[in-house]
mmCIF file of the N, C-alpha and C atoms, coordinates in Angstrom:
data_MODEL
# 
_entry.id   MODEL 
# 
loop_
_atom_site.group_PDB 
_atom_site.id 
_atom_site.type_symbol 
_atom_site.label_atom_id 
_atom_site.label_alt_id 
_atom_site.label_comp_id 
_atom_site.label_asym_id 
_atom_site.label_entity_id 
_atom_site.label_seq_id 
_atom_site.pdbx_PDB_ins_code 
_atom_site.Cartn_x 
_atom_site.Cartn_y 
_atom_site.Cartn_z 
_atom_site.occupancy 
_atom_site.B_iso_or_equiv 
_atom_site.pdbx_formal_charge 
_atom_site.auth_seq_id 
_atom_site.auth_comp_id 
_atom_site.auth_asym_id 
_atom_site.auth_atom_id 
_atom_site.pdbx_PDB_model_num 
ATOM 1   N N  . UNK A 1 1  ? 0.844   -1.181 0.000  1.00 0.00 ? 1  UNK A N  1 
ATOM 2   C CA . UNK A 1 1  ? 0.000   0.000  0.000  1.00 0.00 ? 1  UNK A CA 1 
ATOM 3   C C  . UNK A 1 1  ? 0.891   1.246  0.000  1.00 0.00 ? 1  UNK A C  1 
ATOM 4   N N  . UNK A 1 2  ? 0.832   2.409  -0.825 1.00 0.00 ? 2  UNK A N  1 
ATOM 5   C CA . UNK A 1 2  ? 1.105   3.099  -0.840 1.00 0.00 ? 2  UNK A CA 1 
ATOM 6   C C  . UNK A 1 2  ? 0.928   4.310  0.439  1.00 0.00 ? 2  UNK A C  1 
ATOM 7   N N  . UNK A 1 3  ? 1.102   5.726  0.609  1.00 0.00 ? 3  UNK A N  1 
ATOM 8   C CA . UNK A 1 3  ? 0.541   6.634  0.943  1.00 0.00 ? 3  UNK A CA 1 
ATOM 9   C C  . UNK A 1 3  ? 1.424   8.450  0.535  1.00 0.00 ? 3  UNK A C  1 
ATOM 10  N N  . UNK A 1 4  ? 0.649   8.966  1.021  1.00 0.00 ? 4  UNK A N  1 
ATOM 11  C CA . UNK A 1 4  ? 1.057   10.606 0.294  1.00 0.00 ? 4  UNK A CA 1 
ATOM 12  C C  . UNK A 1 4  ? 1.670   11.213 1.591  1.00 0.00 ? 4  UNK A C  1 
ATOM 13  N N  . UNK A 1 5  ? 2.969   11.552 1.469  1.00 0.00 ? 5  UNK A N  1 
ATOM 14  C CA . UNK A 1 5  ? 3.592   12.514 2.632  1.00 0.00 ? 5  UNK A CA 1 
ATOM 15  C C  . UNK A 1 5  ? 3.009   13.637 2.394  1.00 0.00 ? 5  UNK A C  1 
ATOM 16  N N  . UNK A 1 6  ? 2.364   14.330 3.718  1.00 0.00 ? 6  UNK A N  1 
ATOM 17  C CA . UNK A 1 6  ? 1.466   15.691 3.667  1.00 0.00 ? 6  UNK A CA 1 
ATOM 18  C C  . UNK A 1 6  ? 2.000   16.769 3.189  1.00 0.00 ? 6  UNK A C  1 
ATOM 19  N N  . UNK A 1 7  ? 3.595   16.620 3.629  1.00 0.00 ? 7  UNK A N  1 
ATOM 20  C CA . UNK A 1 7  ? 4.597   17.464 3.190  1.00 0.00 ? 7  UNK A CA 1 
ATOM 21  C C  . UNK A 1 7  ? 4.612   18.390 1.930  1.00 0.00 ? 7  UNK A C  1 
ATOM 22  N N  . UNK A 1 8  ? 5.462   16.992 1.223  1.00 0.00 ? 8  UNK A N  1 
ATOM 23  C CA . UNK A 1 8  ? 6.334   16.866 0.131  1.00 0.00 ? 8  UNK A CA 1 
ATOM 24  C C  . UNK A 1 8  ? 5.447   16.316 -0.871 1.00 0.00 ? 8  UNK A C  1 
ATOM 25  N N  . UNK A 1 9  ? 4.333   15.793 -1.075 1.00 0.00 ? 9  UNK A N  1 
ATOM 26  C CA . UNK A 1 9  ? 3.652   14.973 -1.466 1.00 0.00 ? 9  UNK A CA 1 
ATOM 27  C C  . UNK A 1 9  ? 4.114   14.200 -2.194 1.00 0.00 ? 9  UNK A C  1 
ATOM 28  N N  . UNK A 1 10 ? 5.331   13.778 -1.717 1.00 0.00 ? 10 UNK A N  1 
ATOM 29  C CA . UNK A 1 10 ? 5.606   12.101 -2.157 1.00 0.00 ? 10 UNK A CA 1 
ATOM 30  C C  . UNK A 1 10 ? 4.930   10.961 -1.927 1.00 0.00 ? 10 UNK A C  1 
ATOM 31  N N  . UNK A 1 11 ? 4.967   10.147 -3.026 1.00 0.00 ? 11 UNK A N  1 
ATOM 32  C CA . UNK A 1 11 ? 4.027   8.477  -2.345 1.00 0.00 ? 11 UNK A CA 1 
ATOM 33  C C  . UNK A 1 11 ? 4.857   7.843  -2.255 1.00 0.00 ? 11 UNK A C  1 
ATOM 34  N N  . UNK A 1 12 ? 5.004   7.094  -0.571 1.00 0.00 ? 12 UNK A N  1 
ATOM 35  C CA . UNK A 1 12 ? 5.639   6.017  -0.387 1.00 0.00 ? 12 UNK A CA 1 
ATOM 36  C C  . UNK A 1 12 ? 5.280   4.981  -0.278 1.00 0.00 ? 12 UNK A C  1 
ATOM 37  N N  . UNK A 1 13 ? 5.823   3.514  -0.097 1.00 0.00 ? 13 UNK A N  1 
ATOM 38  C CA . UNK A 1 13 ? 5.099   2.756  0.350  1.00 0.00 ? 13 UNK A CA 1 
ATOM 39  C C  . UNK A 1 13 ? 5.101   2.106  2.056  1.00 0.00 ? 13 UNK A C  1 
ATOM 40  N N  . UNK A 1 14 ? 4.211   2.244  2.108  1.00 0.00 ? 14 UNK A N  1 
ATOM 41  C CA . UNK A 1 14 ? 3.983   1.888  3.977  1.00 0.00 ? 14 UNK A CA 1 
ATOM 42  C C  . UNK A 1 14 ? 4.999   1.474  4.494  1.00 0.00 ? 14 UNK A C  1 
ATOM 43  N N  . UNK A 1 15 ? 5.396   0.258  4.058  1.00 0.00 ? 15 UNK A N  1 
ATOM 44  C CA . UNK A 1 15 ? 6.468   -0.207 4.469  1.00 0.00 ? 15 UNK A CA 1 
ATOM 45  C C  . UNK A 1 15 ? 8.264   0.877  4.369  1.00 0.00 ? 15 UNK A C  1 
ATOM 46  N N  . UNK A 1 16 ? 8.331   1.826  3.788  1.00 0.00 ? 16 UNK A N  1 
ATOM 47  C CA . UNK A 1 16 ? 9.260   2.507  3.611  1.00 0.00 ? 16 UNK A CA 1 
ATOM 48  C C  . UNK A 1 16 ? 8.591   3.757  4.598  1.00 0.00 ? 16 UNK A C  1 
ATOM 49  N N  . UNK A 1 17 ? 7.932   3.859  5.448  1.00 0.00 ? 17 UNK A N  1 
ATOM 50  C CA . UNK A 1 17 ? 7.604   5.181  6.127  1.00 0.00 ? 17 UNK A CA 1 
ATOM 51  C C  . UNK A 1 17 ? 8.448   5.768  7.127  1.00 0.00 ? 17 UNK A C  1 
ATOM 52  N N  . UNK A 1 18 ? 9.289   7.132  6.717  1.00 0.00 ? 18 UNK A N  1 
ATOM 53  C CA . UNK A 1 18 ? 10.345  7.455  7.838  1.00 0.00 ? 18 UNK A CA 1 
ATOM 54  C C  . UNK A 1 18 ? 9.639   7.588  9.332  1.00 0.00 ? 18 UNK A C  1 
ATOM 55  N N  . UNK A 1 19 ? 8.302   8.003  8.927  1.00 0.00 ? 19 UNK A N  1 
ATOM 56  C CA . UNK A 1 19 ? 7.898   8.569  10.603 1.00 0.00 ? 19 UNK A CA 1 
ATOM 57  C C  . UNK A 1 19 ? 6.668   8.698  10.324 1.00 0.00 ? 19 UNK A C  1 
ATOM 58  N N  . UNK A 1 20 ? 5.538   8.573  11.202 1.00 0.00 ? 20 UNK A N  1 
ATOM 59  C CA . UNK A 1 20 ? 4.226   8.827  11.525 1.00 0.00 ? 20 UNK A CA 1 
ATOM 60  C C  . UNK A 1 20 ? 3.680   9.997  12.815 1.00 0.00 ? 20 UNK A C  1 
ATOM 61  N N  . UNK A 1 21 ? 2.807   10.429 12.557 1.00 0.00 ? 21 UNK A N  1 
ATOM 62  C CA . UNK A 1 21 ? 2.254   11.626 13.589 1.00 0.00 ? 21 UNK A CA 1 
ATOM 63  C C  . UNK A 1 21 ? 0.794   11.865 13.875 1.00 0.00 ? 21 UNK A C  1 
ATOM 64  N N  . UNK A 1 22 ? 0.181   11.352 14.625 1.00 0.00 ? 22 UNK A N  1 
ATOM 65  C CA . UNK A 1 22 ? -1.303  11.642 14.828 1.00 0.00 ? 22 UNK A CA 1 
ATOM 66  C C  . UNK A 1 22 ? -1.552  13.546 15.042 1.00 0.00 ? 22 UNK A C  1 
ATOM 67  N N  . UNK A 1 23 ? -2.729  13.732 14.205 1.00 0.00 ? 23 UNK A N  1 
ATOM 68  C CA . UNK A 1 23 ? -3.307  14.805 14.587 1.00 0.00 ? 23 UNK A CA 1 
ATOM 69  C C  . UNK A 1 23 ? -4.666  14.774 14.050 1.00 0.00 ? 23 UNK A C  1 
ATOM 70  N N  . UNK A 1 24 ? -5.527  15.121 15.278 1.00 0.00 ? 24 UNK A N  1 
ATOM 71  C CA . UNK A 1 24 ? -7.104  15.169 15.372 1.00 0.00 ? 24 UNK A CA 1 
ATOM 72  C C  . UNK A 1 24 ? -7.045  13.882 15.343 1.00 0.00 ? 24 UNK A C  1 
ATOM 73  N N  . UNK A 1 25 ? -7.098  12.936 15.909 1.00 0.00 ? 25 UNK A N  1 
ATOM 74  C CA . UNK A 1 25 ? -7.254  11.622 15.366 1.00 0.00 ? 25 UNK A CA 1 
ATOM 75  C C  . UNK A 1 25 ? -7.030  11.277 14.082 1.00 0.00 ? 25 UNK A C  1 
ATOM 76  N N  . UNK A 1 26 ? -6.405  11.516 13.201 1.00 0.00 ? 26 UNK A N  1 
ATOM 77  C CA . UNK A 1 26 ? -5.962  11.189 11.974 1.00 0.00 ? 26 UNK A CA 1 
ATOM 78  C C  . UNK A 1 26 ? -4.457  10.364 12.187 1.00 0.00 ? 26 UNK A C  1 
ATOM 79  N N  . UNK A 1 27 ? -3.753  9.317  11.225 1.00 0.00 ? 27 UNK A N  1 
ATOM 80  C CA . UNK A 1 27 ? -2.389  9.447  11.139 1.00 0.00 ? 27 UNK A CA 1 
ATOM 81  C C  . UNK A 1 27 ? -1.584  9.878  10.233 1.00 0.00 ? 27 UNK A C  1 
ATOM 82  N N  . UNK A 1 28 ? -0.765  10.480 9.621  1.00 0.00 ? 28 UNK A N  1 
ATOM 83  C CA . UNK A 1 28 ? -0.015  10.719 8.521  1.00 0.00 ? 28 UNK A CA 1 
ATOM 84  C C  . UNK A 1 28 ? 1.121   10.153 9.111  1.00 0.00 ? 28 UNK A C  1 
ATOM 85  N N  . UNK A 1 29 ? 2.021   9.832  7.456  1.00 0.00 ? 29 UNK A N  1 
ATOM 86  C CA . UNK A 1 29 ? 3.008   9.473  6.984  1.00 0.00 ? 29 UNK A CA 1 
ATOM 87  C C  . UNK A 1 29 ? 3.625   10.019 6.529  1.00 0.00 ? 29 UNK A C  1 
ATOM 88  N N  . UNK A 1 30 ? 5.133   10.100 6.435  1.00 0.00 ? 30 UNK A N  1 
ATOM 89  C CA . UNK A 1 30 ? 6.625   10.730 6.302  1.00 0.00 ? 30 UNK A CA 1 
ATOM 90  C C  . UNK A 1 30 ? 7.508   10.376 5.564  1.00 0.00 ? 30 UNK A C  1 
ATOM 91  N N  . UNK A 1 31 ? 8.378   11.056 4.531  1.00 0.00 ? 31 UNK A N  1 
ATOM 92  C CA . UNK A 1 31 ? 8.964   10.185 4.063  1.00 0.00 ? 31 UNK A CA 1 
ATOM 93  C C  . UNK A 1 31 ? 10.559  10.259 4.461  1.00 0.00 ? 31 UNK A C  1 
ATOM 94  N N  . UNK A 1 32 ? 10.649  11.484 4.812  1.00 0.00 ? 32 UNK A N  1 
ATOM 95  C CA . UNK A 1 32 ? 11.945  11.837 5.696  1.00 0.00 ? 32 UNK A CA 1 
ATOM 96  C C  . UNK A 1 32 ? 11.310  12.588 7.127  1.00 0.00 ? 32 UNK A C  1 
ATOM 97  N N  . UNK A 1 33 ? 12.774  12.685 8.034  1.00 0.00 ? 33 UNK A N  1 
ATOM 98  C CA . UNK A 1 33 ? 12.699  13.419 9.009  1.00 0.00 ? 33 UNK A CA 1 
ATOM 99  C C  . UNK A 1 33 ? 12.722  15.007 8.987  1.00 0.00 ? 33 UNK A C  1 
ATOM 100 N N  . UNK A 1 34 ? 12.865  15.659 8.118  1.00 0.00 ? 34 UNK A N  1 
ATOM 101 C CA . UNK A 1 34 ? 12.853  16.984 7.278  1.00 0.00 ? 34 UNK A CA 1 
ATOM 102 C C  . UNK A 1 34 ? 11.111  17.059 7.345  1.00 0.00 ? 34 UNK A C  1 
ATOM 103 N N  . UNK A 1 35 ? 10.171  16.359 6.523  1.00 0.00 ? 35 UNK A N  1 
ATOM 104 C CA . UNK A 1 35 ? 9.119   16.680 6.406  1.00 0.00 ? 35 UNK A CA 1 
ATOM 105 C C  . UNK A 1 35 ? 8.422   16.370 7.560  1.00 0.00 ? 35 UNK A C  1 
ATOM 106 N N  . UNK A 1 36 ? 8.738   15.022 8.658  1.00 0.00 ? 36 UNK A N  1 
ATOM 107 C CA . UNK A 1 36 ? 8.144   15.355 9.839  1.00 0.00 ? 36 UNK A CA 1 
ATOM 108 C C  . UNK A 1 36 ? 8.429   16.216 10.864 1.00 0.00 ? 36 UNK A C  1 
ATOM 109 N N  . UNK A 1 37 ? 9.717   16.599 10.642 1.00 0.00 ? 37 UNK A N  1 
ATOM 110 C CA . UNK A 1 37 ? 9.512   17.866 11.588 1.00 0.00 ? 37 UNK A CA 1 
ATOM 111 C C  . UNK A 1 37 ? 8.835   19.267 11.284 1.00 0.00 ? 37 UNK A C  1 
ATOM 112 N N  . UNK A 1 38 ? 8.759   19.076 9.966  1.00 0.00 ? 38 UNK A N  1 
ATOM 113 C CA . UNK A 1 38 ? 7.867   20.597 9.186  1.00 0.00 ? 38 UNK A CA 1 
ATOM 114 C C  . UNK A 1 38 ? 6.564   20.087 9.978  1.00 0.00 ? 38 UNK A C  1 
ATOM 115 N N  . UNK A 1 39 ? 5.674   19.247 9.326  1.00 0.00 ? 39 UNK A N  1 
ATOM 116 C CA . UNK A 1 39 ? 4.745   18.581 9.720  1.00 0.00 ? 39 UNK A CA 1 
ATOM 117 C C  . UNK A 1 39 ? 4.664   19.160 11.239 1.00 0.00 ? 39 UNK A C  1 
ATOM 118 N N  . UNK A 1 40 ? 5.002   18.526 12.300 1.00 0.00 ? 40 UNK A N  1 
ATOM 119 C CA . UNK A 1 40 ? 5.231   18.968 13.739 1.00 0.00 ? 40 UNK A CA 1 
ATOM 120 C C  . UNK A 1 40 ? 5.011   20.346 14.268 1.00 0.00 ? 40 UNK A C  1 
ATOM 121 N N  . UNK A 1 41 ? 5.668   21.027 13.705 1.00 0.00 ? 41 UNK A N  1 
ATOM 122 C CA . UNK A 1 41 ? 5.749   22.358 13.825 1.00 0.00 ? 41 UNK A CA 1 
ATOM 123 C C  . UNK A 1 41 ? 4.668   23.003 13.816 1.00 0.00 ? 41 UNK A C  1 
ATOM 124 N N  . UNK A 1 42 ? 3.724   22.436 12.243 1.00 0.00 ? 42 UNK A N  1 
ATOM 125 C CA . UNK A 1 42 ? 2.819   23.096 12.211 1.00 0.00 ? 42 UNK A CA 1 
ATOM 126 C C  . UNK A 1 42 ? 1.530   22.353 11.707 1.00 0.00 ? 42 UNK A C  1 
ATOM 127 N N  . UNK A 1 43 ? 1.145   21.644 12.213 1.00 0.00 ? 43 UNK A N  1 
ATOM 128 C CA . UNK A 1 43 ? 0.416   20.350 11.948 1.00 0.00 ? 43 UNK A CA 1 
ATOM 129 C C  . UNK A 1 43 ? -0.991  20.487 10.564 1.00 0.00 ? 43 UNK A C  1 
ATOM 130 N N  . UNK A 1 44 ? -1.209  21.779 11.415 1.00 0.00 ? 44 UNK A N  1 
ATOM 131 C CA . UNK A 1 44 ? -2.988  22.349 10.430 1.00 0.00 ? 44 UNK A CA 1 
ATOM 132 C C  . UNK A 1 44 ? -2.652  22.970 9.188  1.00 0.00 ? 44 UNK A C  1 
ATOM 133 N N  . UNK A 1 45 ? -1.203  23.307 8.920  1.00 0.00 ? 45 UNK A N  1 
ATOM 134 C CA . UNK A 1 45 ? -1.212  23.436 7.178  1.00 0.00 ? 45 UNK A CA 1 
ATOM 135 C C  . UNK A 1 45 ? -0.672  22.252 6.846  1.00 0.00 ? 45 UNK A C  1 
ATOM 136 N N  . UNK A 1 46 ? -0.913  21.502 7.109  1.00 0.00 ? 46 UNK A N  1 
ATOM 137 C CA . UNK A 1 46 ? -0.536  20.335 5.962  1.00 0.00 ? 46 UNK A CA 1 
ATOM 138 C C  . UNK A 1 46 ? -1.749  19.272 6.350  1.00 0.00 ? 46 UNK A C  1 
ATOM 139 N N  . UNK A 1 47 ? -2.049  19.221 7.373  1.00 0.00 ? 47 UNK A N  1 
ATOM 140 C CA . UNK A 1 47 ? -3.607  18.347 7.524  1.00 0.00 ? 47 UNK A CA 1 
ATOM 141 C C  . UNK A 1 47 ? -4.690  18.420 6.154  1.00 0.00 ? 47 UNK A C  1 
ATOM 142 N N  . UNK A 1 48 ? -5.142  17.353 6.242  1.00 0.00 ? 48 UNK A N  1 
ATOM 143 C CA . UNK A 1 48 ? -6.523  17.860 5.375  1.00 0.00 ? 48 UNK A CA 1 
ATOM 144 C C  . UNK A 1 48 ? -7.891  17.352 6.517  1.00 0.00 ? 48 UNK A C  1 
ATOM 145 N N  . UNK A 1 49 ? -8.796  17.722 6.400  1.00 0.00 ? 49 UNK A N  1 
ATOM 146 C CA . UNK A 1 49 ? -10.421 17.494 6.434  1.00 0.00 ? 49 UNK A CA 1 
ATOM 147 C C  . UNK A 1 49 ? -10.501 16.010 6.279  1.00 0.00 ? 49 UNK A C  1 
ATOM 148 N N  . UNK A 1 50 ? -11.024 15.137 7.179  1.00 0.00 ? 50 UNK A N  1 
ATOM 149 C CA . UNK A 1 50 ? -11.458 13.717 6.744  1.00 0.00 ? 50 UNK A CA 1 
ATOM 150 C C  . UNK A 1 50 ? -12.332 13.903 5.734  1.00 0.00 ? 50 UNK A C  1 
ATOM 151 N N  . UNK A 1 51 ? -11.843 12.798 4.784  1.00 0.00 ? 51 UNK A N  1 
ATOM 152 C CA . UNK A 1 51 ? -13.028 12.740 3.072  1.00 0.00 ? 51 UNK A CA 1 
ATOM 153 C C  . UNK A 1 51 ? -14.053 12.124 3.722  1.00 0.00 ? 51 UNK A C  1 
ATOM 154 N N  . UNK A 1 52 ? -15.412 12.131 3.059  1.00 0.00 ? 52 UNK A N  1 
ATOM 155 C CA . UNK A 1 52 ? -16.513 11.474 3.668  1.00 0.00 ? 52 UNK A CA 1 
ATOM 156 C C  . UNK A 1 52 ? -16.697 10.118 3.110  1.00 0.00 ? 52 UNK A C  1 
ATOM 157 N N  . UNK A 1 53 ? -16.346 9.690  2.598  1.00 0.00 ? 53 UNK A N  1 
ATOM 158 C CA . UNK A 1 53 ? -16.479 8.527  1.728  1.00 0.00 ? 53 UNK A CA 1 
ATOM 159 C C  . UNK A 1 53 ? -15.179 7.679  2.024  1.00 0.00 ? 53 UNK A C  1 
ATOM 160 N N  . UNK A 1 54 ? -14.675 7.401  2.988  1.00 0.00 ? 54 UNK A N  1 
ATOM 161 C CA . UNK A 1 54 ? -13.633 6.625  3.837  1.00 0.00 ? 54 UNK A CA 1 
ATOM 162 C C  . UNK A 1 54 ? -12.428 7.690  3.811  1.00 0.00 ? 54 UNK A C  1 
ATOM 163 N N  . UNK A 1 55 ? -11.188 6.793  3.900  1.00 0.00 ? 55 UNK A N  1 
ATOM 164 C CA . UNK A 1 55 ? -9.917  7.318  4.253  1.00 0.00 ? 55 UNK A CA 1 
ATOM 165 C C  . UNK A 1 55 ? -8.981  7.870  3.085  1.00 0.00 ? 55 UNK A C  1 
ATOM 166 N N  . UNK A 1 56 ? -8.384  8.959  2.838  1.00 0.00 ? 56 UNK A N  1 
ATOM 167 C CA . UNK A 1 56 ? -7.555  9.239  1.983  1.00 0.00 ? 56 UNK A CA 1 
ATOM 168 C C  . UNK A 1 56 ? -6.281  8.220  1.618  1.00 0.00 ? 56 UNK A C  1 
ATOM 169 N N  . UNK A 1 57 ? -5.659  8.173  0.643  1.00 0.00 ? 57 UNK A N  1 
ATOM 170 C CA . UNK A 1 57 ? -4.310  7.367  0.793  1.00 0.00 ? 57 UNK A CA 1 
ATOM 171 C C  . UNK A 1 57 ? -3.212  8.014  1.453  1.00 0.00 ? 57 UNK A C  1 
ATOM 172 N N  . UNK A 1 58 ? -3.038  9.411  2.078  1.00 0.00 ? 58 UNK A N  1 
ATOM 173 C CA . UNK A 1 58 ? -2.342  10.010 3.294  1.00 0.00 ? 58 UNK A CA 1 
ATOM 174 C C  . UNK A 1 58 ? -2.450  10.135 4.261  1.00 0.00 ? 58 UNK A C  1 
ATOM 175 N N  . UNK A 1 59 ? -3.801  9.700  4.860  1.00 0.00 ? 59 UNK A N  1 
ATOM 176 C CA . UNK A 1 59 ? -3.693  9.225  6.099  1.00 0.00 ? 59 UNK A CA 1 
ATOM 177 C C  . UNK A 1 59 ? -4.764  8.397  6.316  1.00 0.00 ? 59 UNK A C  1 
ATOM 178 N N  . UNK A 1 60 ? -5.480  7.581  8.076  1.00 0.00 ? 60 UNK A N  1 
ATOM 179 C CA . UNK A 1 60 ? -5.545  6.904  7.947  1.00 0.00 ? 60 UNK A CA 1 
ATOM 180 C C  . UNK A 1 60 ? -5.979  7.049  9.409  1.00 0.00 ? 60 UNK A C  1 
ATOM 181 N N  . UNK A 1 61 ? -7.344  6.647  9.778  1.00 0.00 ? 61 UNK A N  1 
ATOM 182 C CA . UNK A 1 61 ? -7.970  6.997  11.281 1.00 0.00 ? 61 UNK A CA 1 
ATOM 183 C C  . UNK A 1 61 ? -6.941  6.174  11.862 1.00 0.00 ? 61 UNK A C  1 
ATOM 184 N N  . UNK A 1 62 ? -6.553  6.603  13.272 1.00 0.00 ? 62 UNK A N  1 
ATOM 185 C CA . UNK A 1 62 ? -5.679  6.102  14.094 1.00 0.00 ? 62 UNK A CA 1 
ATOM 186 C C  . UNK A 1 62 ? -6.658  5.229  15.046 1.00 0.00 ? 62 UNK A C  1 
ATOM 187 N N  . UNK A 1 63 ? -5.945  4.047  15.311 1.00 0.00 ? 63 UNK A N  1 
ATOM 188 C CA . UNK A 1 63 ? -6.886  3.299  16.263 1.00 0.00 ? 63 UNK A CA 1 
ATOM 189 C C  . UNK A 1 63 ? -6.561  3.422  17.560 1.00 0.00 ? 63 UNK A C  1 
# 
């Protein structure tokens, strides 16, 4: 499975994910430590809105 760094909008695949970060109950994915610390910093410009029609391929309800 793929997914979209919120960042950089690179697609990685899951298995290659530098780092993960919950926000609002959401999780995103990383593809370096560069974009999760951007990410971190400032979480709500790079978030999106849960889609209504399930989960985006960048993130991914946290259980």
């Amino acid at each position: 499975m793929k997914v979209k760094d919120p960042v950089c909008g690179r697609h990685i695949d899951l298995d290659e994910v530098y780092a993960s970060a919950e926000h609002e109950g959401w999780e995103y994915f990383f593809c370096s430590a560069v974009c999760h610390r951007r990410f971190r910093l400032e979480p709500s410009a790079f978030a999106s809105a849960p889609k209504p029609k399930g989960d985006s391929p960048s993130e991914k309800k946290a259980s």
